[in-house]
N, C-alpha and C positions, 0 to 999 in steps of 0.2 A: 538461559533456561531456568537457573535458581530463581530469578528473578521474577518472571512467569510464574513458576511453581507455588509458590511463595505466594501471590496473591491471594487473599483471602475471597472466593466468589470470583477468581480469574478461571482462563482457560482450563481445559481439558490437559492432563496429561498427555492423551493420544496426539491431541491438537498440537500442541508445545513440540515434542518429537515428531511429527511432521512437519512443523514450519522449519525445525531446524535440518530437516534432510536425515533424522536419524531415520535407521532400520527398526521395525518391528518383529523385527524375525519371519521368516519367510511364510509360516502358516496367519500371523498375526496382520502380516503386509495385505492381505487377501480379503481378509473380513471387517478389519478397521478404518473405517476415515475421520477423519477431523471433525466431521459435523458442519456442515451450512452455516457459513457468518465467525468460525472461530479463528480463521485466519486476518480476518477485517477485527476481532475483539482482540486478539494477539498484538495486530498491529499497533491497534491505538492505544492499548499499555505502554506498548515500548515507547511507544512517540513522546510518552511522558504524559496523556490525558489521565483527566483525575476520576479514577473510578467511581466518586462517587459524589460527580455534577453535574448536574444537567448539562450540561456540553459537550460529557463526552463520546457522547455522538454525533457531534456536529462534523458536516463538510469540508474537507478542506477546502480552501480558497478554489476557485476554476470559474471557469469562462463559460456565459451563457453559447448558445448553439449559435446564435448570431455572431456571437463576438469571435468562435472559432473561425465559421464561415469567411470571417473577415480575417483572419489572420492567416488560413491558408491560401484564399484567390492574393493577398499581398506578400506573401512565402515569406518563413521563419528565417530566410539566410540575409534579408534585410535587416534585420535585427542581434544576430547573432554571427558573429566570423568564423567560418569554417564549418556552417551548419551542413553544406553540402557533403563532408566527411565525415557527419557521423555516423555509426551504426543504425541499421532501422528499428530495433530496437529502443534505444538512446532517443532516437527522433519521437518514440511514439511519447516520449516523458515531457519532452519539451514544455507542450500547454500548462501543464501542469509545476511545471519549473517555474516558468514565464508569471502563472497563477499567482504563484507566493511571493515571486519578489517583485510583485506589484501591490501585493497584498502589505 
């Protein structure tokens, strides 16, 4: 959160204690949100992108819709052991897992 805080042109306070699951106090919880995109700007602070490069905004690594297409009709449990046990949840990260350490 100091860390967040601390950014010169970072997030929103509000935004910061939201992402962290803090309370705003019960009248504050009602009338405050984050703001559209401060949770996706929050993020990629923490990720470690550099506030102030052209990049950081960029995509993370992922799979065109064809490449998904294909990797569901060939199912994730060919590739991965034990994929049938995991949360569905968990399973929705996969692609995205799969993304980066291909990447």
């Amino acid at each position: 959160i100091t860390y967040l805080l601390g950014m010169p042109g970072g997030p929103s306070a509000t935004s910061v204690y939201l992402r962290a699951s803090w309370s705003l106090g019960t009248t504050q919880d009602r009338y405050i949100t984050g703001g559209e995109g401060n949770d996706n700007f929050s993020r990629r602070i923490l990720a470690g992108n550099n506030l102030k490069k052209e990049s950081f905004d960029v995509l993370t690594p992922h799979f065109t819709k064809a490449a998904l297409t294909k990797l569901h009709q060939t199912g994730y449990h060919r590739f991965i052991d034990g994929y049938d046990t995991f949360p569905d949840g968990f399973k929705r990260c996969i692609p995205v897992f799969l993304a980066n350490i291909l990447y």
